[in-house]
PDB file of N, CA, C, O and CB in Angstrom:
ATOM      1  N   UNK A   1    -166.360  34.155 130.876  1.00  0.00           N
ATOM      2  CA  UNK A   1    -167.675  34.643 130.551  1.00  0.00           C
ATOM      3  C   UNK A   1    -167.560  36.083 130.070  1.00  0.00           C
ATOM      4  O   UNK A   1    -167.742  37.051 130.808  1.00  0.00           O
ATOM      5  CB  UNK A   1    -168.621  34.533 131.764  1.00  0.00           C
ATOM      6  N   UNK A   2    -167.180  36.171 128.521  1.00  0.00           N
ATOM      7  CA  UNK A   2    -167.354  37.484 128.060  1.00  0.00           C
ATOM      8  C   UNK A   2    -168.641  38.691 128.324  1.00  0.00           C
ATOM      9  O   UNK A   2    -169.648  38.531 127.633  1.00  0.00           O
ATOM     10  CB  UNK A   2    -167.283  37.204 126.791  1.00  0.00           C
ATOM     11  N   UNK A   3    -168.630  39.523 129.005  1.00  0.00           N
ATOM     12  CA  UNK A   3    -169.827  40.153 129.150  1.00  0.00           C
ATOM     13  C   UNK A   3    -169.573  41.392 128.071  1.00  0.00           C
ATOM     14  O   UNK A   3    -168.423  41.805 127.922  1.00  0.00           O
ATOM     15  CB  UNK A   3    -170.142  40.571 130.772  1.00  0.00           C
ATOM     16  N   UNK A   4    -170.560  41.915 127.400  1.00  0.00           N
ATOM     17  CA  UNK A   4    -170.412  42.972 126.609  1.00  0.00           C
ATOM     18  C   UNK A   4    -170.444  44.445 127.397  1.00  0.00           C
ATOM     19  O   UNK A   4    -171.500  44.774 127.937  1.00  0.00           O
ATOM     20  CB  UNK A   4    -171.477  42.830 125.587  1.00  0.00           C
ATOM     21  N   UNK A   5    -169.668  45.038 127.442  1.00  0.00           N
ATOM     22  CA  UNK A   5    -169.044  46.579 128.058  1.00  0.00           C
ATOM     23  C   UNK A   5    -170.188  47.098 127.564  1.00  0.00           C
ATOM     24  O   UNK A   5    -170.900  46.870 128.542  1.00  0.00           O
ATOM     25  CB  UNK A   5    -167.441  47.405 127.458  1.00  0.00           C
ATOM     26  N   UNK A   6    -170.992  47.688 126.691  1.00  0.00           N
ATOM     27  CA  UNK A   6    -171.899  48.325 126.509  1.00  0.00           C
ATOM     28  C   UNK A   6    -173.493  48.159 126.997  1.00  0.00           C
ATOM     29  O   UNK A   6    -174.404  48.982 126.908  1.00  0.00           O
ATOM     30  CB  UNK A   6    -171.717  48.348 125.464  1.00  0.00           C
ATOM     31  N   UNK A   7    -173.503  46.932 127.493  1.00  0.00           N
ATOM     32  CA  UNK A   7    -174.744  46.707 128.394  1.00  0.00           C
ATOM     33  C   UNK A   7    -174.710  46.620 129.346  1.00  0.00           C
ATOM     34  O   UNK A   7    -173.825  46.107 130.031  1.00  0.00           O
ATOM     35  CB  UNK A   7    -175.389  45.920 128.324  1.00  0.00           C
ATOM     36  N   UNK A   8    -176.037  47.284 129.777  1.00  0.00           N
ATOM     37  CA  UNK A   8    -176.024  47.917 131.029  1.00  0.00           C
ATOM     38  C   UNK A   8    -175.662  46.768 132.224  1.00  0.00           C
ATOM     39  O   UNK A   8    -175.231  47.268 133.263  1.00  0.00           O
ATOM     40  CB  UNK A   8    -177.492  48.641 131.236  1.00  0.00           C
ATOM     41  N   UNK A   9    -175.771  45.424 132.208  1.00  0.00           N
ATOM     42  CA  UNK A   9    -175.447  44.686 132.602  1.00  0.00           C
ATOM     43  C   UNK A   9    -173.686  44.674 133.083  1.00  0.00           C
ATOM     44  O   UNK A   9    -173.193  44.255 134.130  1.00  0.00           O
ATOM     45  CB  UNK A   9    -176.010  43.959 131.811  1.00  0.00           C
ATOM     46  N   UNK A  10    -173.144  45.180 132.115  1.00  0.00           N
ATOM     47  CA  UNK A  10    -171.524  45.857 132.226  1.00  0.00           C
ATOM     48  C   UNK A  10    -171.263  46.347 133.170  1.00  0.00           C
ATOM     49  O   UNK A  10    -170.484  45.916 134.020  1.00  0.00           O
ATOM     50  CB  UNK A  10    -171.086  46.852 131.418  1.00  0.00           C
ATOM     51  N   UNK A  11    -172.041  47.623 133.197  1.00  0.00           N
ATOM     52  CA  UNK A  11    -171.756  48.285 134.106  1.00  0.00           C
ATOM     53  C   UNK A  11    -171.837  48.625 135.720  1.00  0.00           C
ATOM     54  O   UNK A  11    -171.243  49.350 136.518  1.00  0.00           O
ATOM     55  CB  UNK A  11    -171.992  48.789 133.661  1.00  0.00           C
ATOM     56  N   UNK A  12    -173.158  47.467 135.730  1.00  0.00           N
ATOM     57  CA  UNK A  12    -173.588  46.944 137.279  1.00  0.00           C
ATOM     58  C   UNK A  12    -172.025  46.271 138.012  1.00  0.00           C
ATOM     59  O   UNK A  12    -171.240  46.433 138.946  1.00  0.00           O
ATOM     60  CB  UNK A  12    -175.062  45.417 137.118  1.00  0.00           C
ATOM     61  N   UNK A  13    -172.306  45.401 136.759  1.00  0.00           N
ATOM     62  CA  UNK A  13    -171.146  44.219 137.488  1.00  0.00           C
ATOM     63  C   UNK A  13    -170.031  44.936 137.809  1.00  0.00           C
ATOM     64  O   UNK A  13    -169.752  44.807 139.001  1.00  0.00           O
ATOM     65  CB  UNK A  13    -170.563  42.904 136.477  1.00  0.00           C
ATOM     66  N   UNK A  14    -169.057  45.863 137.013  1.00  0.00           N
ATOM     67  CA  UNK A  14    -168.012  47.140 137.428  1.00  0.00           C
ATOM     68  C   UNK A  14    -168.160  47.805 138.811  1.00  0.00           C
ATOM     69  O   UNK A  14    -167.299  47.819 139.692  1.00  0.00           O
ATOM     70  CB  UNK A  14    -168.206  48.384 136.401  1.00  0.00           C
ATOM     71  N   UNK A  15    -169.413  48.365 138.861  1.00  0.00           N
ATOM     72  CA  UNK A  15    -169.941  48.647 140.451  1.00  0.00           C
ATOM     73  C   UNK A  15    -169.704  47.720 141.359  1.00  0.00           C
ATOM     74  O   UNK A  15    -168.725  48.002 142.050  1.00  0.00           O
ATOM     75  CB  UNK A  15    -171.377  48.811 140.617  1.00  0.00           C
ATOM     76  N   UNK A  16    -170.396  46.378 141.719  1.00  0.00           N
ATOM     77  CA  UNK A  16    -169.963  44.976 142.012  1.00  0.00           C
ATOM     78  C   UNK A  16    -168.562  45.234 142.172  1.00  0.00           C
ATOM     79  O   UNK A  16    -168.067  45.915 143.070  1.00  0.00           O
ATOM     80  CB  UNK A  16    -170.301  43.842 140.883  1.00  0.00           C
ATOM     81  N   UNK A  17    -167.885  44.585 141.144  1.00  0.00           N
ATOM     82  CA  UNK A  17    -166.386  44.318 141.070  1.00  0.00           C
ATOM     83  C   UNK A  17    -165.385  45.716 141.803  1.00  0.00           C
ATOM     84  O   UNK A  17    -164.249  45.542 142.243  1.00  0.00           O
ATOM     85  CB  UNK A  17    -166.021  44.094 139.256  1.00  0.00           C
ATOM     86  N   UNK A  18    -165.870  46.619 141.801  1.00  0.00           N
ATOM     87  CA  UNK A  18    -165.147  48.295 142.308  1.00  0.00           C
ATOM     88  C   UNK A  18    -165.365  47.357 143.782  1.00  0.00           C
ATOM     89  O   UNK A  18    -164.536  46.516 144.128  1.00  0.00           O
ATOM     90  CB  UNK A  18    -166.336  50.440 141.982  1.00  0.00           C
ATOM     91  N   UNK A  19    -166.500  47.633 144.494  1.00  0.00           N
ATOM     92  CA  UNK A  19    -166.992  47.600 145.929  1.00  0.00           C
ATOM     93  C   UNK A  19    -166.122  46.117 146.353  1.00  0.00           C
ATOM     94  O   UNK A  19    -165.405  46.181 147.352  1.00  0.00           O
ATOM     95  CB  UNK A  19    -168.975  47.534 146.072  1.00  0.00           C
ATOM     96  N   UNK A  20    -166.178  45.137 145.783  1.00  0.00           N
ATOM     97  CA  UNK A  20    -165.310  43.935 146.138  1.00  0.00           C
ATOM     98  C   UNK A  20    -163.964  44.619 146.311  1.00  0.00           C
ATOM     99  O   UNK A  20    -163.436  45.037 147.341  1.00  0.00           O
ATOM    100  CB  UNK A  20    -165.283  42.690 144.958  1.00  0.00           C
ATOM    101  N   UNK A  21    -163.535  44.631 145.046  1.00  0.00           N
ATOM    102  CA  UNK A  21    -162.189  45.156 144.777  1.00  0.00           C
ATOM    103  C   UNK A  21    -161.343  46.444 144.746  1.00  0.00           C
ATOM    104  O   UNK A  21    -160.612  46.658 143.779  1.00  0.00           O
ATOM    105  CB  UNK A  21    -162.074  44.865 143.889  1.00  0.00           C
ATOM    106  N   UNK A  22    -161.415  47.240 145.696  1.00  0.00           N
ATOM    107  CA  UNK A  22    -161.474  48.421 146.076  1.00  0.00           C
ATOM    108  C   UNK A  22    -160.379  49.658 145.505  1.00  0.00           C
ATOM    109  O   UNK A  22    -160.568  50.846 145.243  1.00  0.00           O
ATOM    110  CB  UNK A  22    -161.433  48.200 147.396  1.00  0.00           C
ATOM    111  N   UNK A  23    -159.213  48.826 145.450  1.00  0.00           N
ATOM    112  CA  UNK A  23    -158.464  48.687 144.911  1.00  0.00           C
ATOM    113  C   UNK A  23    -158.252  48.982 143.528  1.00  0.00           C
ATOM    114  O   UNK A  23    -157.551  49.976 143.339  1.00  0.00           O
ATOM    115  CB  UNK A  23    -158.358  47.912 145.206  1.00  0.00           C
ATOM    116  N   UNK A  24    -158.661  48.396 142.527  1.00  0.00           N
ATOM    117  CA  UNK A  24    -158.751  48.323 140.963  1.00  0.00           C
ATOM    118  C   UNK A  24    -159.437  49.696 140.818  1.00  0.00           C
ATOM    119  O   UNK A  24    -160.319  50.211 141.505  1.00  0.00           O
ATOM    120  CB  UNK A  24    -159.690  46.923 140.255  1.00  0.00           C
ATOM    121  N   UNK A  25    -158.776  50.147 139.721  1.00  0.00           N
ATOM    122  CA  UNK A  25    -158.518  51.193 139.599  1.00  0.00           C
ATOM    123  C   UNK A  25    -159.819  51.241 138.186  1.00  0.00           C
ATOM    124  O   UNK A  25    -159.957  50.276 137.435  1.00  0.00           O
ATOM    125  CB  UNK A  25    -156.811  51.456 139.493  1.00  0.00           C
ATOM    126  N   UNK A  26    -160.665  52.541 138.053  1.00  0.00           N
ATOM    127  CA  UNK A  26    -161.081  52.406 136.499  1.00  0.00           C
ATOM    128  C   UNK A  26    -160.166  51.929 135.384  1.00  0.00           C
ATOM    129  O   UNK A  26    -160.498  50.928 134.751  1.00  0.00           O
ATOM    130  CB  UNK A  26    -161.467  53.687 136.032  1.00  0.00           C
ATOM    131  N   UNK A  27    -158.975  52.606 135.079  1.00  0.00           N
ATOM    132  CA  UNK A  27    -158.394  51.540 134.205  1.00  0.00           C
ATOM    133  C   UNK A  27    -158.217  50.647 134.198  1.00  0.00           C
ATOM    134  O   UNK A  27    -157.880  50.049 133.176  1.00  0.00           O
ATOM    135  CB  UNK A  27    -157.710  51.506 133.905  1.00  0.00           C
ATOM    136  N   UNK A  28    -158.368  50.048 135.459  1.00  0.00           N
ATOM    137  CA  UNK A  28    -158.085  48.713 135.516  1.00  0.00           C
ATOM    138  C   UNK A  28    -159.907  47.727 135.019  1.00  0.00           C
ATOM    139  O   UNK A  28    -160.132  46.813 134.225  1.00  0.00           O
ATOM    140  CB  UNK A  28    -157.359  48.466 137.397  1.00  0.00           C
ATOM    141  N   UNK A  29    -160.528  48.268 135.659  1.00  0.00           N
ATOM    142  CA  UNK A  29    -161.963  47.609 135.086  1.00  0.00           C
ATOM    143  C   UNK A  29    -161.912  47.798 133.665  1.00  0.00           C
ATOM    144  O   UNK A  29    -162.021  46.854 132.882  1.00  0.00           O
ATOM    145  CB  UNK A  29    -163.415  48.339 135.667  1.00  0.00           C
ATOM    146  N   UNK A  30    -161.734  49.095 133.277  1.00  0.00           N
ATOM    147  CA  UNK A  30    -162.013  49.130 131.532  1.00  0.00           C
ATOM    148  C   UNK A  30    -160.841  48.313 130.727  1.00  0.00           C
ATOM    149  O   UNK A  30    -160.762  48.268 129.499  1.00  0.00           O
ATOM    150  CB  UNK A  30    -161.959  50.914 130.868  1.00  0.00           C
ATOM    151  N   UNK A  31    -159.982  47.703 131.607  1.00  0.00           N
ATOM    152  CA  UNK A  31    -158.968  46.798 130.987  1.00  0.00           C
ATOM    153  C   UNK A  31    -159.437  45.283 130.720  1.00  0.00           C
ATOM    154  O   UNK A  31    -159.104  44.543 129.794  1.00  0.00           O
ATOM    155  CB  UNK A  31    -157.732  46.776 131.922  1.00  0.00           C
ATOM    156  N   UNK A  32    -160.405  45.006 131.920  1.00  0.00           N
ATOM    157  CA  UNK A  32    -161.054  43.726 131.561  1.00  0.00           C
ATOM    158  C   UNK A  32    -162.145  43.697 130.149  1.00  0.00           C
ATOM    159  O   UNK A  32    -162.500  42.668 129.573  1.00  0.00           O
ATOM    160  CB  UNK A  32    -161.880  43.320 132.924  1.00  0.00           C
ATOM    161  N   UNK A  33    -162.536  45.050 129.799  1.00  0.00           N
ATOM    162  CA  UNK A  33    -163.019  45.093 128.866  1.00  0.00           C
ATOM    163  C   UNK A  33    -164.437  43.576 128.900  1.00  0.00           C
ATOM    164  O   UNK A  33    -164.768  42.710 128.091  1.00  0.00           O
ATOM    165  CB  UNK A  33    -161.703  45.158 127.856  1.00  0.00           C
ATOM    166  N   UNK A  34    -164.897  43.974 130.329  1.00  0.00           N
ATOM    167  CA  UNK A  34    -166.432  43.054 129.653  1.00  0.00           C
ATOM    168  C   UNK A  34    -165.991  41.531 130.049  1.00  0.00           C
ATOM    169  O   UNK A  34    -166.935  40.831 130.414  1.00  0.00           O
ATOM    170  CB  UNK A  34    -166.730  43.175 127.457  1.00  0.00           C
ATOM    171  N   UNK A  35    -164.632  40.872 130.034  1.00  0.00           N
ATOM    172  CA  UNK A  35    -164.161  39.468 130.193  1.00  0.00           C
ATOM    173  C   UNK A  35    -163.709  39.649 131.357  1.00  0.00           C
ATOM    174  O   UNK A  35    -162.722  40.307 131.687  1.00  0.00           O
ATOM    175  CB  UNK A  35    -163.169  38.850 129.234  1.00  0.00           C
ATOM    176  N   UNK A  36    -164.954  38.636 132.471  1.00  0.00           N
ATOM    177  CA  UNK A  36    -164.218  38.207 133.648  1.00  0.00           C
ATOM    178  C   UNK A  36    -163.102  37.585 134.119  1.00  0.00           C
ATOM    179  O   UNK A  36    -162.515  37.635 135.200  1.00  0.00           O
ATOM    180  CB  UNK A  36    -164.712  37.738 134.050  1.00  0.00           C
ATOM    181  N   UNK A  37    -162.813  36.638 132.512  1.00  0.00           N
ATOM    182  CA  UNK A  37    -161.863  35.408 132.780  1.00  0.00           C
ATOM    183  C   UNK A  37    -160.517  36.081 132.929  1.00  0.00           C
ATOM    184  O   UNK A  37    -159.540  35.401 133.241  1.00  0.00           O
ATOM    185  CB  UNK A  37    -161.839  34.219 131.513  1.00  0.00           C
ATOM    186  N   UNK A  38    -160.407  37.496 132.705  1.00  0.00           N
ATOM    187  CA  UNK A  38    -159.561  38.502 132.935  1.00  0.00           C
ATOM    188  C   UNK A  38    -159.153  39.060 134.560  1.00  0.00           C
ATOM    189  O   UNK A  38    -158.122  39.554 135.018  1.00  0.00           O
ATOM    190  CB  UNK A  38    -160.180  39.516 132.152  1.00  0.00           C
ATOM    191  N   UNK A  39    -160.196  38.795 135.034  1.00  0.00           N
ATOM    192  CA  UNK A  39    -160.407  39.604 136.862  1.00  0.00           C
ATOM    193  C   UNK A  39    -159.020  39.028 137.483  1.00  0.00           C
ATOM    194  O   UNK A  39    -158.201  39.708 138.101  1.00  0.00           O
ATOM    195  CB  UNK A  39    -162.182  38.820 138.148  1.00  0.00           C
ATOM    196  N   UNK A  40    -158.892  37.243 137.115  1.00  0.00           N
ATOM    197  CA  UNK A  40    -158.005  36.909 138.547  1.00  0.00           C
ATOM    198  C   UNK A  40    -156.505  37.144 138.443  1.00  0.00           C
ATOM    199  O   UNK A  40    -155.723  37.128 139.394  1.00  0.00           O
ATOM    200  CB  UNK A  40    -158.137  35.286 139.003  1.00  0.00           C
ATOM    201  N   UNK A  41    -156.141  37.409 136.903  1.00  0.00           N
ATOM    202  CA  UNK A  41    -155.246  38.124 136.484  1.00  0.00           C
ATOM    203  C   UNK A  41    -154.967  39.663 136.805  1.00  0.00           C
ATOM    204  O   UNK A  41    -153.885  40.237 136.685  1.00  0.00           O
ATOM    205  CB  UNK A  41    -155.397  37.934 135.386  1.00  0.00           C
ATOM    206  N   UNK A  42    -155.962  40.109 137.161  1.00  0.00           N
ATOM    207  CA  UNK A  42    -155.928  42.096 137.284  1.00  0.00           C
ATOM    208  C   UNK A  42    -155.857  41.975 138.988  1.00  0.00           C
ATOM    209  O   UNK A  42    -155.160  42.709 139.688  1.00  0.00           O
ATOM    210  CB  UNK A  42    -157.930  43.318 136.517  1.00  0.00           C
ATOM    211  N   UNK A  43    -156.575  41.083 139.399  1.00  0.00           N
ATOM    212  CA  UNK A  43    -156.575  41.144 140.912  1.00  0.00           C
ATOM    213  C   UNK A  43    -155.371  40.535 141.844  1.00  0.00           C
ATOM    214  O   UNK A  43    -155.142  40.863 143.008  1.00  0.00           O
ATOM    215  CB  UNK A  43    -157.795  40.446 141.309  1.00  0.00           C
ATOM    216  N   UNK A  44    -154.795  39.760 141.216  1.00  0.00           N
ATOM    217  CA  UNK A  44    -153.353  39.211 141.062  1.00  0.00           C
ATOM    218  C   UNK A  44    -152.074  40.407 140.732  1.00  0.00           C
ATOM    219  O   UNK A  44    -150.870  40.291 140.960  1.00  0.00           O
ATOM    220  CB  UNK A  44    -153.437  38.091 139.740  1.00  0.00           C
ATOM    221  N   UNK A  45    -152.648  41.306 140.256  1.00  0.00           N
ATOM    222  CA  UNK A  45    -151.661  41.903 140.112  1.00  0.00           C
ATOM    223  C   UNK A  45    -151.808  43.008 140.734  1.00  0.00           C
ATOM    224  O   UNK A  45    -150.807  43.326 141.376  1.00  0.00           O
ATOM    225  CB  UNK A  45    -151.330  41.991 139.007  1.00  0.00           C
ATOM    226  N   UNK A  46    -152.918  43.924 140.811  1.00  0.00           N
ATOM    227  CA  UNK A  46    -152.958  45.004 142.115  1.00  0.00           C
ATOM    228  C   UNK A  46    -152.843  44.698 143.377  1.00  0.00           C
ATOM    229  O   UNK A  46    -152.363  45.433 144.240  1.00  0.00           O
ATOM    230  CB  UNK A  46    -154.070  45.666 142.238  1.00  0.00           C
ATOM    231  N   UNK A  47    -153.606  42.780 143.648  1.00  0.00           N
ATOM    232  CA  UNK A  47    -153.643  43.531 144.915  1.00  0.00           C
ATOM    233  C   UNK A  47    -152.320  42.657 145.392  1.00  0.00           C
ATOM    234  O   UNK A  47    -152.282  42.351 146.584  1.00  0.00           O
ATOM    235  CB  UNK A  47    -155.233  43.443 145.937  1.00  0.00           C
ATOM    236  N   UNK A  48    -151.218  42.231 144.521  1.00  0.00           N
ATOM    237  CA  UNK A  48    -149.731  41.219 145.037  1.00  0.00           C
ATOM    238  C   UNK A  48    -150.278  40.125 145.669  1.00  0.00           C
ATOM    239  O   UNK A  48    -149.740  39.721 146.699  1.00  0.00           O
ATOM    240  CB  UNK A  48    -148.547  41.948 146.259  1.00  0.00           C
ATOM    241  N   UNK A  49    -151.578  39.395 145.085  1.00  0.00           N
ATOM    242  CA  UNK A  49    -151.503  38.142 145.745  1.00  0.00           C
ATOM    243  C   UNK A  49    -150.788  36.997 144.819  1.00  0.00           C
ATOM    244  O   UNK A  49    -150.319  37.223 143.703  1.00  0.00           O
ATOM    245  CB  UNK A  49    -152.966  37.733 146.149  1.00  0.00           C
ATOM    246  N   UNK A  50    -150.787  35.961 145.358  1.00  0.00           N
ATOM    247  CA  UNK A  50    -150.618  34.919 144.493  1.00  0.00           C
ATOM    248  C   UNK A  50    -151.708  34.071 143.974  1.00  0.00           C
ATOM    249  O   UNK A  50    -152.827  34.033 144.487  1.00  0.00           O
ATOM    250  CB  UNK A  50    -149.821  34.185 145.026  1.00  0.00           C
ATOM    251  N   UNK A  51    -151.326  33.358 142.888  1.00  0.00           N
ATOM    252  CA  UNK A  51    -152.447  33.096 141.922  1.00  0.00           C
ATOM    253  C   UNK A  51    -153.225  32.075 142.840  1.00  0.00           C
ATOM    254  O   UNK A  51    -154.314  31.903 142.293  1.00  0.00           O
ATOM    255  CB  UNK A  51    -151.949  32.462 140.328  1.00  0.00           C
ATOM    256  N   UNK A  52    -153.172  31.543 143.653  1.00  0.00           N
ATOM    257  CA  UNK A  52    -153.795  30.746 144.555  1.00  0.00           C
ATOM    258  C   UNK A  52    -154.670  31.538 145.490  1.00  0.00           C
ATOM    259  O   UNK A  52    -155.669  30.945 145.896  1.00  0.00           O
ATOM    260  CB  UNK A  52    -152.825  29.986 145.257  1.00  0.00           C
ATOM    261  N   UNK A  53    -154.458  32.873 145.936  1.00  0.00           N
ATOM    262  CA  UNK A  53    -155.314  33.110 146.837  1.00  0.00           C
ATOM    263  C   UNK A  53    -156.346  34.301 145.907  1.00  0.00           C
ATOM    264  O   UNK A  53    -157.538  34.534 146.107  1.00  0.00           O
ATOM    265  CB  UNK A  53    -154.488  33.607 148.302  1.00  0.00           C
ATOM    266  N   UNK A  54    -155.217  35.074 144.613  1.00  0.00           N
ATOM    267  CA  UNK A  54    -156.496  35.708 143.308  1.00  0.00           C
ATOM    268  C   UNK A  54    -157.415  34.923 142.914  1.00  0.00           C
ATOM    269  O   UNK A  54    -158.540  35.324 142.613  1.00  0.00           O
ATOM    270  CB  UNK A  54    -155.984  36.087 141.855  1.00  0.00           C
ATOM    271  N   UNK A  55    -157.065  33.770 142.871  1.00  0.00           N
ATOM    272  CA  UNK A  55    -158.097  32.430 142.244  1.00  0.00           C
ATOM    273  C   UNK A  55    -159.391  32.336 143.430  1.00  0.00           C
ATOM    274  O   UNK A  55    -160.567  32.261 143.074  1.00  0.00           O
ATOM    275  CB  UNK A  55    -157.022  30.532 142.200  1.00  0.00           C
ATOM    276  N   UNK A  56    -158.997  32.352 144.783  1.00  0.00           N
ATOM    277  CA  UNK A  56    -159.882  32.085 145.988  1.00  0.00           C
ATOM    278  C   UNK A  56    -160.835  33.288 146.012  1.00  0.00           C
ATOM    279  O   UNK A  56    -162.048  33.279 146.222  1.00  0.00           O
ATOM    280  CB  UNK A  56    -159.021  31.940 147.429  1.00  0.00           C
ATOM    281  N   UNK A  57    -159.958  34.414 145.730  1.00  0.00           N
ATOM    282  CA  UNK A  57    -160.945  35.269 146.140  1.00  0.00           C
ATOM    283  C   UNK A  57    -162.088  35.793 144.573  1.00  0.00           C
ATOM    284  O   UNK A  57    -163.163  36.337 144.320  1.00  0.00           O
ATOM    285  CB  UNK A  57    -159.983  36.645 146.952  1.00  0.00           C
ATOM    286  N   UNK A  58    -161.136  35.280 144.036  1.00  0.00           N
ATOM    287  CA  UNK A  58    -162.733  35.957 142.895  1.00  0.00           C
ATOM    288  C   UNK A  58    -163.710  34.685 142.390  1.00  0.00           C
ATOM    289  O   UNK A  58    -164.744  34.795 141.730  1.00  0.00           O
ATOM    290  CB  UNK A  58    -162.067  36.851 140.951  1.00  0.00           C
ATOM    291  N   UNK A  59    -163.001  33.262 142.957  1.00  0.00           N
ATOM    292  CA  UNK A  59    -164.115  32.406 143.219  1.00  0.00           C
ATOM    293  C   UNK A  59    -164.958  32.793 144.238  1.00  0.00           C
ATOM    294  O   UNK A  59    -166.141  32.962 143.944  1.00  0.00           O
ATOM    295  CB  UNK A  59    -163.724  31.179 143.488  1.00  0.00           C
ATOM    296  N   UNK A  60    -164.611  32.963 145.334  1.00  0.00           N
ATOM    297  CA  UNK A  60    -165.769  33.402 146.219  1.00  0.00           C
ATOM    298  C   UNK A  60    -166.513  34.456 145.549  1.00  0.00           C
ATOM    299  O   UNK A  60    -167.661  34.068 145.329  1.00  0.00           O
ATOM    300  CB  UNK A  60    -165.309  33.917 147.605  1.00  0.00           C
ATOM    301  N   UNK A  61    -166.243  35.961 145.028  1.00  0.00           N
ATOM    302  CA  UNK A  61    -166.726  36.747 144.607  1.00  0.00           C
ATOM    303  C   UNK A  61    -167.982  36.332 143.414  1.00  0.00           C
ATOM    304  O   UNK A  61    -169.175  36.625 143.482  1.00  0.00           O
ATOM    305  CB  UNK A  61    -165.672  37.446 144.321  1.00  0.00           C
ATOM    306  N   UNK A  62    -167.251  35.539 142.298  1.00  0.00           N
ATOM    307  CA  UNK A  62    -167.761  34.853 141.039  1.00  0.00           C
ATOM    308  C   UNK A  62    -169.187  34.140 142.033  1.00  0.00           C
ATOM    309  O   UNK A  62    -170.282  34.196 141.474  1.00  0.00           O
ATOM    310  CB  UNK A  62    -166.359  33.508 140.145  1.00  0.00           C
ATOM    311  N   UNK A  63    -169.136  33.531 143.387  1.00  0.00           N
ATOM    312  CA  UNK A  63    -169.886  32.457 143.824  1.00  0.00           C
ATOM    313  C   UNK A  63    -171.464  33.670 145.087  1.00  0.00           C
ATOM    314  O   UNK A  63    -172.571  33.376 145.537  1.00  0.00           O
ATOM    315  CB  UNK A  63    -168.360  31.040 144.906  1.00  0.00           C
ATOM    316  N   UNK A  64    -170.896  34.500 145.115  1.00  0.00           N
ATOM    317  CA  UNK A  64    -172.275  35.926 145.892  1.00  0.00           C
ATOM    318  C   UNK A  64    -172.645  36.213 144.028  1.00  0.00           C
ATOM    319  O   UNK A  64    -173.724  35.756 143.651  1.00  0.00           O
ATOM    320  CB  UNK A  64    -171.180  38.246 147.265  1.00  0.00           C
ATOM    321  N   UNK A  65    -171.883  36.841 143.102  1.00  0.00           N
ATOM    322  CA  UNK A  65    -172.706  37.076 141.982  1.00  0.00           C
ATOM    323  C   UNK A  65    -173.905  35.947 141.774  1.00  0.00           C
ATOM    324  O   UNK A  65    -175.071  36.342 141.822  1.00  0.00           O
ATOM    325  CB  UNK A  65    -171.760  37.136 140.752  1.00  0.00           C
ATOM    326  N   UNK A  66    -173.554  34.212 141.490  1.00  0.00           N
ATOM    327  CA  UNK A  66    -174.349  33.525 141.654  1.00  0.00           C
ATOM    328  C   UNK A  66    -175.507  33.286 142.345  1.00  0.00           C
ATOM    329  O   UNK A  66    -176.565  33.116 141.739  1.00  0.00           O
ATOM    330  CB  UNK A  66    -173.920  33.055 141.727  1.00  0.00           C
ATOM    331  N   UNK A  67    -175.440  33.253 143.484  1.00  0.00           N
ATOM    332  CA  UNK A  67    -176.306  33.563 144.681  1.00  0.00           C
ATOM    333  C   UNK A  67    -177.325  34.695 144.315  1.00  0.00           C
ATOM    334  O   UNK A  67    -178.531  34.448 144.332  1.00  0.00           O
ATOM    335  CB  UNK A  67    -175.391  34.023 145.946  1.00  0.00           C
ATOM    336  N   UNK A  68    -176.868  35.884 143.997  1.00  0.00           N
ATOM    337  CA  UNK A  68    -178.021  36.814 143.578  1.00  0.00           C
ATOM    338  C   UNK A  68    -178.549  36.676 142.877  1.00  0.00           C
ATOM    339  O   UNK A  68    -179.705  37.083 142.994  1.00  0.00           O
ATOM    340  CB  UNK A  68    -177.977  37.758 143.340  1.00  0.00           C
ATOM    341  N   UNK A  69    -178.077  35.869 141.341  1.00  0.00           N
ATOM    342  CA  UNK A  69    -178.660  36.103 140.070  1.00  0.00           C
ATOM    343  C   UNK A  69    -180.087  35.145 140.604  1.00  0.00           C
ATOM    344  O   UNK A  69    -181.039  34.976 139.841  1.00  0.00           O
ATOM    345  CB  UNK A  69    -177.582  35.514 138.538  1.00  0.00           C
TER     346      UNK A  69
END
């Protein structure tokens, strides 16, 4: 789900994604550049999980964004 970096919508979700992911660094958000389908790859790699438990956790994450909208 490409989101566009320049709407303000962008930048909520970055807030979101920081507070989840505490970890990820601003370069690292401005690396997803707007594409979530990017997260379980960036979160996989800061935080040394494996793609099975990056996959778990930004499904759960991907699944509270839902919930709010």
């Amino acid at each position: 789900m490409p989101v566009n970096q320049q709407k303000p919508e962008w930048k909520e979700l970055k807030v979101k994604i920081q507070n989840k992911f505490g970890k990820l660094s601003e370069q690292d958000l401005e690396g997803l550049n707007g594409h979530m389908d990017k997260l379980t790859s960036t979160v996989q790699k800061v935080y040394n999980y494996d793609q099975k438990k990056a996959e778990q956790e930004c499904k759960a994450f991907n699944e509270t964004l839902e919930r709010i909208a």
